[in-house]
N, C-alpha and C positions, 0 to 999 in steps of 0.2 A: 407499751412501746416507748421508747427514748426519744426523747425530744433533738427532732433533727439538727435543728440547729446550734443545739447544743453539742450534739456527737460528731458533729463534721470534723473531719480530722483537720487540723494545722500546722505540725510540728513534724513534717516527715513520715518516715516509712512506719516508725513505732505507733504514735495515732494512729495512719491507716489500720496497720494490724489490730488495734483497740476496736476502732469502727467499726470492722470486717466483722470483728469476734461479736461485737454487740449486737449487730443486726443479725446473724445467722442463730445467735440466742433467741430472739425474737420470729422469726423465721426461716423455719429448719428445711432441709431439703427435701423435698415433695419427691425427686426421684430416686431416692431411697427409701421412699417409704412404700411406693407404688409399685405396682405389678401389672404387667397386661393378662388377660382372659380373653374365652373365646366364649360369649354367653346367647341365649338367645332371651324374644320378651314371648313366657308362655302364653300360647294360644293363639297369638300371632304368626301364620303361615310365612318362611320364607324369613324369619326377624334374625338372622344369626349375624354378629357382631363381633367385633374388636370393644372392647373394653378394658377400664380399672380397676382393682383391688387393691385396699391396703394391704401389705404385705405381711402377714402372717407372723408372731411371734411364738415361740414354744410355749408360751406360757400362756398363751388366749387361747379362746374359745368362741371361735367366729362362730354366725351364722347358724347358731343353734346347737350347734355341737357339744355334745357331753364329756368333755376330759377331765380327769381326775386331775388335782394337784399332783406337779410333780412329775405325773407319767405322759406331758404331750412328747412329740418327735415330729421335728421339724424337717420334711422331705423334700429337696428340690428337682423338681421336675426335670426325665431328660424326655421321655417319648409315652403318647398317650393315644391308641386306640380308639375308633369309631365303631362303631356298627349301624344296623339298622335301626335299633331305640334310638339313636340321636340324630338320624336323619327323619322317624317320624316324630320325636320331639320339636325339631325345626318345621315341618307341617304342620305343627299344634295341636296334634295327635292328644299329647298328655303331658304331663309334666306339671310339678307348681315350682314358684322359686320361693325362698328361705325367710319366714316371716319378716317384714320391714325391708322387703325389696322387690323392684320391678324384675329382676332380672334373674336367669337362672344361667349359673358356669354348666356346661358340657360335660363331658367324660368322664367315663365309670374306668376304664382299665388304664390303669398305672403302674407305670415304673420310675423308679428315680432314686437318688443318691440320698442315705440321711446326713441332714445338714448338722444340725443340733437334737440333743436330747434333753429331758427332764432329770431331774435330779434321781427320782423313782424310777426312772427305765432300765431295765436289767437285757430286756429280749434283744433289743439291737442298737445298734452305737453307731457315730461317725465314720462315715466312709462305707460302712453295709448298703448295698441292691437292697428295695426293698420295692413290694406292691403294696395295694390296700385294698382290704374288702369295701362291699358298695352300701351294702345296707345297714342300717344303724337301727339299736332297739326303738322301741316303742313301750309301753307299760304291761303289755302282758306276761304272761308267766314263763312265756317262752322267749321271750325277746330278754326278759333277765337273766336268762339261764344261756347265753350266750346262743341262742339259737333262734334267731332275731329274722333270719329268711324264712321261720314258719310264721310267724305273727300273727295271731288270733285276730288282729286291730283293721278295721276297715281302712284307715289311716297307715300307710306306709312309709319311713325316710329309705330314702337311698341317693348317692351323692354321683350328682351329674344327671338325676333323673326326675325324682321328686323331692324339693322341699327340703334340700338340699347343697350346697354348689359342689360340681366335679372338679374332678383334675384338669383340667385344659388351661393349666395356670402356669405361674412359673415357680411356685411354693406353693405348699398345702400344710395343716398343721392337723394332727389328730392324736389319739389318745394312741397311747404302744398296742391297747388290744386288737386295734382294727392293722396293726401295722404286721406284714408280713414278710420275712425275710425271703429273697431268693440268691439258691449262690450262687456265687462268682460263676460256676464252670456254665452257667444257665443265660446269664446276662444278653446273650444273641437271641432270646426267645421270647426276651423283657415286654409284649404285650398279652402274650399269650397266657400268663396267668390269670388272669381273671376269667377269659372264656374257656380256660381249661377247669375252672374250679366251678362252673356250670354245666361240662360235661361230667366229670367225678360225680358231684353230686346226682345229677341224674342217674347214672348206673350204681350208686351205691344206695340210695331211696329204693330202687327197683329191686334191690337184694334183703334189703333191710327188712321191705314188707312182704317179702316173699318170704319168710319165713312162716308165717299164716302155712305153709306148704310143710313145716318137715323136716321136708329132703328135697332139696328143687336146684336140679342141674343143669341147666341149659346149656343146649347145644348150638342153636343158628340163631344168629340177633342180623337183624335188620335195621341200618342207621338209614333213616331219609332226611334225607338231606346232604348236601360235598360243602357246605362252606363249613366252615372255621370250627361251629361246633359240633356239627356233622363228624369233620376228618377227628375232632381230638376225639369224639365219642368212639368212633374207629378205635381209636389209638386205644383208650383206656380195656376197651371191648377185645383188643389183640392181645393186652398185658393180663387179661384173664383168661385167657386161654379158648375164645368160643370161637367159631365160623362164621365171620362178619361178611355181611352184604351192604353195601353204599350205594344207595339208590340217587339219583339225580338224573335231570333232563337231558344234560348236553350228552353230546355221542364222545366215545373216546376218539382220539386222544386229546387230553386237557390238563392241566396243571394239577386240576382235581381228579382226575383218570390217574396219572401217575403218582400221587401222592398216595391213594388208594393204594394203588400196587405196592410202591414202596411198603407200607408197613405189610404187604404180604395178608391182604385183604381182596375182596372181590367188589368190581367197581360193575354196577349195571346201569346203564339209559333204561329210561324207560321211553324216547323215542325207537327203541329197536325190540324189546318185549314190556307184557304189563305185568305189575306186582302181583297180578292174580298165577303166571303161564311162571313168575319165579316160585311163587311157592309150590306149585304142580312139579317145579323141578328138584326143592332143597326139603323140602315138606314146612308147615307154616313157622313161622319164629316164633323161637321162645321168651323171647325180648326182643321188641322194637323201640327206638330213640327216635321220635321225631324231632326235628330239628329243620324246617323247611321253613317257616313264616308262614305257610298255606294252611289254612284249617278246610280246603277241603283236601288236601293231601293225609293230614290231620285227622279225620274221621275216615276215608278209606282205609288206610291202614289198619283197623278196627276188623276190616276182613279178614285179613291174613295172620291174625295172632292164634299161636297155637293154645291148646287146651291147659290151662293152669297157668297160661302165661303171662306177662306184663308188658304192658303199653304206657310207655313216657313220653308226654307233652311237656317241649320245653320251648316252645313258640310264643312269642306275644303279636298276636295278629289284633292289630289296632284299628282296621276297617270294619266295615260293616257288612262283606259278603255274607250271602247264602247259600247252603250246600243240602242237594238232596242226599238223603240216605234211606238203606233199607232197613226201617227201622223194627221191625218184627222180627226179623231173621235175627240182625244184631242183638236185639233183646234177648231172643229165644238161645242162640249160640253163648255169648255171654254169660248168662246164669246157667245154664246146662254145663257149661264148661270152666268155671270157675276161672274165670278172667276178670283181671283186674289194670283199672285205666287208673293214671295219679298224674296228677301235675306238678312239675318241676320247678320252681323261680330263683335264681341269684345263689348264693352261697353262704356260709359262712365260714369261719377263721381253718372247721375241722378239712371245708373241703380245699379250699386253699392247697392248703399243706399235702392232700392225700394227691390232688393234681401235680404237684411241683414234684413230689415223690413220682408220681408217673411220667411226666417229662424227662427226670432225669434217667430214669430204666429205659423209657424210649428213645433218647436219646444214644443211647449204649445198647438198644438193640437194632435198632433203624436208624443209624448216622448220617446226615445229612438229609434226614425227610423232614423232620417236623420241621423244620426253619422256612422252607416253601412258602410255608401258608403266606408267611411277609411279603408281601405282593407290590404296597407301594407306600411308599414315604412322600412324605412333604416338609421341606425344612422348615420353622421358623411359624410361632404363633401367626403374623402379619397376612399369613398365605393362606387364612381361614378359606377363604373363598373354593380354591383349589381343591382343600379337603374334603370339604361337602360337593363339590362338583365332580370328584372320584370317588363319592361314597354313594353318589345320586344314579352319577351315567355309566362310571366303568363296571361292566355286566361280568369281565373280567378280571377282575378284583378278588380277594379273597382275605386281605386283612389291609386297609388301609389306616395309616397311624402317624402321626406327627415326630416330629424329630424338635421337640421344644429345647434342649441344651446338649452341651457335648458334655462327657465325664468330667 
């Protein structure tokens, strides 16, 4: 540091400017280098925060993250997605945060502008829409083969969730592989990729491993569940061509009712009949997508699956309920009938890409449906509170998301 007394200006404006210059050498500006978050303290119920981060450079590798030289990409943040995982993160449900910190950043679905790129990035440049996948390898054989949502590792990364920090920032820095472009013509649908690359994946696992069958045509799939990854699972479910049912509680008419309909789907309450008196009418499904948060919605369904058929959980039910079931009959139907149950989690880069491809066909087949789901904004990190108080009470909700910067 410069000896004050020495550096005091005396000679007019030109000294000042000397002074100015010397101390800002020695003390650079904190708000430029700083960023706000929205983080909570894991395991701590109710801990969600306004906080700091140093601001990200293309060329670091914060918080654990693996980027190659050369190929980071520097994203700024315009709007980022909540769900249910981040409201039981804030319950202390689960979550760890990022070796050598108390704290864990929030959100998994991103959107946002690339700021800068790495000398090695070829995939996307400045000025490109882009998302990011959530989960990052781990050491096993699959997580190096770029298919890092199967991971052998009882240890899991994923960013905004575990071990981690999310998007709920105002920059984010990551390697090009995790970085995914969306186009332009897409940009009104900008959180919806991520939860759209967890229904894809589920209906493309459910195809993948049905070939164990042959020749396996399905005809009637069954989505439980009307939220977010409910309706996309619809969605992907329509662009192949089967007879979709959309099961949920409320009675029509609902935002979730007509959204159903729009893609030219079948919307059922099951306060007006039960999933046993639908399959007595459509005969049992040949693919079911659960998507409720309910595991005992979750194991009913187990009834109703037809013969050679497939059963997708892609719920993280973080409670600790109990549910009875019949468990003999299931057993015995089951193995008599050559059914098969698999669990779904997260994504990666293929499902991404296979989702944004089906948005954009959905788009240009049902015009003005998918954008619905966007229920409700909140402008401005600062208004954390709000966001988790629409993500908690509004029962009415079906995709709440921050509005963190304009283009």
């Amino acid at each position: 540091m410069p000896d004050e007394a020495a550096a005091r200006p005396r000679n007019g404006s030109s000294d000042l400017l000397n002074y100015v210059a010397r101390y800002v050498t020695h003390f650079p500006l904190r708000v430029l280098s700083t960023m706000k978050a929205i983080a909570v303290y894991p395991s701590q119920p109710d801990s969600v925060h306004l906080t700091e981060l140093a601001k990200p450079k293309v060329t670091d590798s914060p918080d654990g993250l693996q980027i190659r030289d050369g190929h980071g990409v520097l994203v700024r943040v315009l709007k980022v997605g909540v769900d249910a995982t981040d409201a039981e993160i804030n319950q202390g449900l689960y979550g760890n945060p990022p070796p050598g910190s108390d704290e864990l950043v929030l959100g998994h679905e991103s959107f946002g502008i690339v700021e800068e790129v790495g000398t090695q990035v070829r995939s996307v440049k400045p000025g490109d829409f882009v998302t990011a996948t959530v989960r990052r390898p781990g050491g096993s054989i699959y997580d190096q083969i770029g298919t890092y949502d199967m991971t052998s590792e009882e240890t899991y990364y994923e960013r905004g969730i575990n071990l981690r920090h999310g998007f709920l920032t105002e920059y984010f820095v990551d390697d090009e592989e995790y970085i995914v472009r969306v186009p332009q013509g897409l940009k009104h649908l900008h959180v919806l990729m991520e939860p759209m690359s967890c229904a894809a994946k589920a209906v493309q696992q459910a195809y993948e491993a049905q070939r164990r069958m042959r020749v396996w045509k399905p005809r009637v799939a069954y989505v439980m569940g009307a939220g977010q990854i409910g309706l996309l699972a619809t969605l992907v479910l329509k662009l192949r061509g089967l007879e979709v049912y959309t099961l949920a509680r409320s009675e029509p008419p609902t935002r979730n009712s007509e959204i159903v309909a729009g893609m030219e789907a079948n919307y059922v309450s099951l306060k007006q009949r039960t999933i046993e008196d639908l399959a007595q009418e459509t005969g049992k499904a040949d693919l079911i997508i659960d998507a409720t948060g309910s595991s005992a919605v979750a194991f009913d369904s187990m009834k109703v699956l037809n013969l050679n058929g497939a059963l997708v959980w892609t719920s993280i039910t973080g409670g600790s309920s109990e549910h009875g079931v019949h468990a003999d009959q299931i057993n015995i139907e089951w193995v008599l009938g050559n059914k098969l149950l698999l669990g779904s989690v997260n994504a990666n880069r293929e499902h991404f890409e296979s989702g944004i491809r089906d948005l954009a066909l959905g788009e240009v087949m049902y015009p003005g449906v998918i954008e619905k789901i966007l229920t409700n904004p909140v402008d401005g990190l600062d208004n954390y509170g709000e966001l988790m108080r629409l993500l908690v009470e509004e029962k009415s909700a079906l995709k709440v998301y921050m509005n963190v910067a304009s283009e």
